[in-house]
N, C-alpha and C positions, 0 to 999 in steps of 0.2 A: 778354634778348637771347640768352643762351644755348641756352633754351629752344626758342624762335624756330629757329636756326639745327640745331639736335638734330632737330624737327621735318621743316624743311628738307630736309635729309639720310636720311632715312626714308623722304619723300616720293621722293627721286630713287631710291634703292636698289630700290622697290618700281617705280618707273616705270621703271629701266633692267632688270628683270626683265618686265615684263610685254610690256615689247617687243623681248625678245631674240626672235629669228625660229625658229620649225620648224624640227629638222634630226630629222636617221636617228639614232634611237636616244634621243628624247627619251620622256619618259612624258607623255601628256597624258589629257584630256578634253573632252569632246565640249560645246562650247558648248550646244547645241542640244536639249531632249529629244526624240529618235526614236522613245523607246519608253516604259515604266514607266519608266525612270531613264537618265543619262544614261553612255554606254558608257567604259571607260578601256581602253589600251590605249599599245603602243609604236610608233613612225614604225619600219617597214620601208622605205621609199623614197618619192621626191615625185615626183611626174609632173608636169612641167612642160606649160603650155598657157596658154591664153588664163585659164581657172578652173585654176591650180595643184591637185592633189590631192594625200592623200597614202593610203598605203599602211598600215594599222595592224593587229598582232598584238594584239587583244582579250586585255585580262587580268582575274582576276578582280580583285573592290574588293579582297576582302578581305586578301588575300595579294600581290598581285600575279600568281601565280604565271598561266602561259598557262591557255585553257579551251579544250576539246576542242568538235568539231564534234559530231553525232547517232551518226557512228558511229566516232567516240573514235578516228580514224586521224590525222587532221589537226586542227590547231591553227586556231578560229575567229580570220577577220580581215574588216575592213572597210575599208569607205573615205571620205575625207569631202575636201570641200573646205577646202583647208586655213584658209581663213577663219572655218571653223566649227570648230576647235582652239584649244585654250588650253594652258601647260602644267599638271601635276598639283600639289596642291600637296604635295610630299615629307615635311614636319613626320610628318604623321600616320600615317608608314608606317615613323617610327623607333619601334626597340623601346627600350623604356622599360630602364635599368636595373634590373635585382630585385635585391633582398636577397638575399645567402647567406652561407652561415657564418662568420664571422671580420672579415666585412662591421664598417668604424667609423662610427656614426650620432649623430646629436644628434635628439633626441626638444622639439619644442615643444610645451608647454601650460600653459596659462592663466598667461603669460610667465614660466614657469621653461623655461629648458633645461639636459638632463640628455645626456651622452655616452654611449656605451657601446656595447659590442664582442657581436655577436649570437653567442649560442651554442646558438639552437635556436630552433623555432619551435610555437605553439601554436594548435590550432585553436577557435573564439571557442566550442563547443558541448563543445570535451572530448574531439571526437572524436581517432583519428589523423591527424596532418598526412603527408601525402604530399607537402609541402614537400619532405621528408628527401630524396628518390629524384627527384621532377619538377623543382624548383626553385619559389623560391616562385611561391604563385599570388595574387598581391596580396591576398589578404582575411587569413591567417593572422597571429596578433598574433606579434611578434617577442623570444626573450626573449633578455635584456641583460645583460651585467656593464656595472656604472657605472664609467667611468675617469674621469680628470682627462685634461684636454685638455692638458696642457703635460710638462714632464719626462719623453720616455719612454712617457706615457701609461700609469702606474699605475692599477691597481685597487683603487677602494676598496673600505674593509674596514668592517664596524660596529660595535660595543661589543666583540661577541663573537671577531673578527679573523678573520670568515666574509667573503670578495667580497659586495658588496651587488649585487642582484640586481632588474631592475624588467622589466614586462612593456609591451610600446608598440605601440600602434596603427599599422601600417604610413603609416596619411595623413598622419601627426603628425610622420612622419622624415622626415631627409634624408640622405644617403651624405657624408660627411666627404671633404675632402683632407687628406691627409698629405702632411705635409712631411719630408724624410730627415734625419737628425743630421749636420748642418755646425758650423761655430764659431758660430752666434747660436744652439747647445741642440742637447738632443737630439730623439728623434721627438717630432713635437705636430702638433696641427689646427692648419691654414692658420687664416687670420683669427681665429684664439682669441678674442680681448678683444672684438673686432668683432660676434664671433657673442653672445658672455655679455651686452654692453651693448647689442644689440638691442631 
């Protein structure tokens, strides 16, 4: 029943989105293909009439960013009947959190998970990582001090009372929350037990 009703709810959110109406300043895409692909672009204004139109500043896929007419003075725009508009879908135009220094991650594999705090990054041939200076660029494997998730989040140490040190495949991580020291402890990963008994 629950299930059911979860679905439900899913269903409407996605149907009260898909019929929100065109306005000035939405990001959409062109139902319709016109050309090799289908154009995106931002509502400048609607011209109302008998066929509603609307008025769009062409952006690129990639970036969003505007695109230039032939001689790079003005900014290409077009127009479409607004029937033939949908909105964009936004997801894929969020930037992905990266890794960087001091970054706390949980490393899964083959159902171990392992914590630990990056302290630099390796690239998979040996070469130099230009991580350092650019930020990472998702393929560099990440290296780690291993902590404990709970108390403060200490670093373990090994036989010899050297920090234990592991190397992790960026796909295999995930970015931790921390949680601040109040009366139930000090710093520790949010859902601790939760994540370990996964």
């Amino acid at each position: 029943m629950q299930l059911i009703c979860y679905c439900e709810s899913v269903v409407k959110k996605i149907k009260r989105k898909a019929d929100r109406p065109i306005s000035v300043g939405d990001k959409i895409v062109e139902k319709i293909k016109t050309r090799a692909y289908k154009r995106i672009g931002e509502v400048l204004f609607i011209r109302d009439g008998k066929v509603p139109k609307v008025e769009i500043l062409e952006l690129n896929r990639h970036d969003l960013s505007p695109l230039k007419s032939t001689d790079l003075q003005k900014n290409k725009t077009f127009s479409l009947p607004i029937s033939h508009c949908k909105h964009l879908n936004m997801l894929r135009y969020q930037e992905k959190k990266r890794f960087k220094m001091g970054d706390v991650i949980q490393r899964n594999s083959n159902g171990r998970v392992r914590f630990g705090t990056i302290v630099g990054f390796v690239h998979p041939e040996g070469l130099y990582s230009e991580s350092y200076e650019k930020g990472h660029n998702g393929k560099d494997l990440l290296e780690c001090v291993e902590i404990s998730g709970r108390s403060g989040l200490p670093r373990k140490l090994d036989a010899d009372g050297n920090p234990k040190v592991f190397i992790a495949e960026p796909e295999k991580c995930k970015h931790c929350e921390i949680l601040p020291m109040d009366r139930n402890g000090g710093v520790r990963i949010k859902n601790y037990w939760e994540i370990k008994n996964s």
